[in-house]
Structures are given as structure tokens and as C-alpha cells.
C-alpha positions in Angstrom: -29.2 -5.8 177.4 -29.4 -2.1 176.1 -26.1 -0.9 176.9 -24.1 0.2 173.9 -20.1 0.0 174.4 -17.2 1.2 172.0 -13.8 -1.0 171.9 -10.8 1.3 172.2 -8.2 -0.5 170.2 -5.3 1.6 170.8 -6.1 1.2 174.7 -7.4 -2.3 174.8 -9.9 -1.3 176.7 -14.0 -1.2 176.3 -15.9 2.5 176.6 -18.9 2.2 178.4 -19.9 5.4 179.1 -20.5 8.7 176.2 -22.9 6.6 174.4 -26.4 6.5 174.9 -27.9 3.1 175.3 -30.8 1.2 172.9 -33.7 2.6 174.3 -35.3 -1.6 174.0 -32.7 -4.6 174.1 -32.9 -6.4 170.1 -33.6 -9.7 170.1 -31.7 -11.5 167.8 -31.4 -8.6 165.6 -29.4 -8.0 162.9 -27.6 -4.7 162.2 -25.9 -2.5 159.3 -25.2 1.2 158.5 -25.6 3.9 155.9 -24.4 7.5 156.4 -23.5 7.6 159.5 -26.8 6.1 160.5 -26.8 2.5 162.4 -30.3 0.6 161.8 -31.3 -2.4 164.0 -33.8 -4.8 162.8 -35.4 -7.0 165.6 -38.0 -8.8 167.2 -39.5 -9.6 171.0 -38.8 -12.9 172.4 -41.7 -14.5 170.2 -40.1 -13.6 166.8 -42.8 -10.9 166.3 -41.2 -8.0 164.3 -40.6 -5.1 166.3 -40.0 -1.3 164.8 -36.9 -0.7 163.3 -34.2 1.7 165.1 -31.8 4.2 164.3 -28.9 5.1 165.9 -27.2 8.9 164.7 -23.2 9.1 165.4 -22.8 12.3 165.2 -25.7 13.3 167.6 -25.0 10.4 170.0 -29.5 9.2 170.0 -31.7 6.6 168.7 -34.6 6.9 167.4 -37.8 4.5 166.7 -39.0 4.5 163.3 -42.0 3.7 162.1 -41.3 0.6 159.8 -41.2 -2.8 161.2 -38.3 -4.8 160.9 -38.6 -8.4 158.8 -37.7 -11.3 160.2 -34.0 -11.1 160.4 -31.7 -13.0 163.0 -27.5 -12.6 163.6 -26.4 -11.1 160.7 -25.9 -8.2 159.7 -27.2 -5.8 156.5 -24.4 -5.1 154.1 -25.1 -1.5 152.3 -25.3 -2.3 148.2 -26.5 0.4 146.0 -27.3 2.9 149.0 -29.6 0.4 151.1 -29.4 -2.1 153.4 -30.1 -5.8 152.3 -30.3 -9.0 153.3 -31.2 -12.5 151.6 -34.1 -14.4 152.7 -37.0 -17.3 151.3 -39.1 -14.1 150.1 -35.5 -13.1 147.7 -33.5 -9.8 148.7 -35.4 -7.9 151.0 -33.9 -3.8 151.0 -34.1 -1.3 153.1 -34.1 2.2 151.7 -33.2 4.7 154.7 -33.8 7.7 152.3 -38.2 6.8 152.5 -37.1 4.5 155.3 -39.6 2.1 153.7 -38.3 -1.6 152.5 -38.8 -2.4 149.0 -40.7 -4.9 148.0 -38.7 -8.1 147.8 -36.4 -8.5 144.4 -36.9 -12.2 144.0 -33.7 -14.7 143.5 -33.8 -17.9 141.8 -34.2 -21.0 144.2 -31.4 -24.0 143.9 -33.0 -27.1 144.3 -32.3 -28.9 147.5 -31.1 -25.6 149.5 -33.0 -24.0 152.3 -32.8 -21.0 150.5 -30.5 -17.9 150.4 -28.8 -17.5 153.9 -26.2 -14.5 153.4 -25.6 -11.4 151.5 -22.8 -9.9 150.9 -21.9 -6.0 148.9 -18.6 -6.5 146.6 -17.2 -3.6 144.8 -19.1 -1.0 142.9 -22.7 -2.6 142.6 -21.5 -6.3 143.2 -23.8 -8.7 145.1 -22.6 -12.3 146.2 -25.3 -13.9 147.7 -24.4 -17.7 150.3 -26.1 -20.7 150.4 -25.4 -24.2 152.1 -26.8 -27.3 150.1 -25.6 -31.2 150.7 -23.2 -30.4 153.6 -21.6 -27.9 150.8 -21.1 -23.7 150.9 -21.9 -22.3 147.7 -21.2 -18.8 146.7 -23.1 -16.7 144.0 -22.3 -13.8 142.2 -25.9 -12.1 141.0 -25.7 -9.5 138.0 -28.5 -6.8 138.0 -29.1 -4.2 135.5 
């Protein structure tokens, strides 16, 4: 699906027109923003990684970059120190949308027994709790960088 719709709260009702659609339907994407700026991270029907895209509020268009997404799948990319991150086996993977480049992976300290970090999640100021699930059990970590 590539159409893009708006929820009007106040109305109830959905917006479907005014807003220009993904120019490929994600698959199994995942999705956060930064500056006004929406990135998508998907892949095709395989799990191949497609290029990333970028969708601009305030001119209403998306555009294909020219980095290709990692393998990301229904989440979404909280925003923590001006990029967008997520956890995965390879650590915390970053997108910087200034170079629009990702960073190499910042690698996290495995738990033994977990299927390695499943969530990330921006707290306040430059606060990162990262999510795992080990034993049938959600455990919640607070990481510390300098």
C-alpha cells in the first residue's frame, strides 16, 4: 500500500487526500523522524534491504536516498542525540540524517540466554533504555555513554 493518510482527531475522521503517497509500499519497515523529516527503512518481500526514504512536511515529497536501509522490521527509530537508532544482534545501529550515512554499529554487551537487544527507546536529555526478553521475562536497561 503506498497511500499516506493523516488522522484528524478533532473530527474523527481520516484525511486521505493533501498528502502525497510513498512513491514504493515498505515492507515491514520501521519508521522515525528528525526535523521535520520522516525516514522509512525497509525491505522487498525477500528481506532484501531496500533504499532508505524521506518524507519533508513542510514541502508535502519523498524522496529516495541513496543509503540502504538495515534490516529493521515494526518498530520504529526513536531520535537520541540527533539520529535515529535502533537496537539490533550487530549493537545500536544510527542513522545520522545530517551525512545521511549510518554509523558504524556502537556495540552493546550481550546477556546470556537473550536473543539479543529487541527495542530502543530515547529518555530525557541523552538517555537510552534499551528492551530485551530472556526466560519468558521483559528486562529493561538503562545504558550510560560518555
Amino acid at each position: 500500500m503506498t497511500s499516506v493518510q493523516a488522522y484528524d482527531t478533532a473530527a474523527g475522521t481520516w484525511i486521505t487526500t493533501g498528502i502525497t503517497d510513498v512513491p514504493v509500499s515498505p515492507n515491514q519497515g520501521c519508521a522515525g523522524a528528525v526535523g521535520g523529516v520522516v525516514y522509512v527503512v525497509h525491505s522487498d518481500n525477500r528481506g532484501n534491504p531496500l533504499p532508505m526514504m524521506a518524507y519533508t512536511e513542510s514541502t508535502n515529497k519523498w524522496a529516495t536516498l541513496t543509503v540502504m536501509s538495515l534490516p529493521c522490521s515494526l518498530t520504529y527509530l526513536p531520535t537520541w542525540r540527533g539520529k535515529l537508532v535502533f537496537a539490533d544482534g550487530n549493537g545500536l545501529e544510527a542513522f545520522n540524517p545530517s551525512t545521511q550515512t549510518w554509523d558504524p554499529p556502537l556495540p552493546l554487551p550481550s546477556l546470556p540466554g537473550s536473543s539479543g537487544w529487541n527495542v530502543a527507546v530515547t529518555g530525557t536529555g541523552t538517555d537510552l533504555f534499551l528492551v530485551t526478553w530472556l526466560g519468558g521475562s521483559t528486562f529493561v536497561y538503562k545504558w550510560v555513554f560518555n
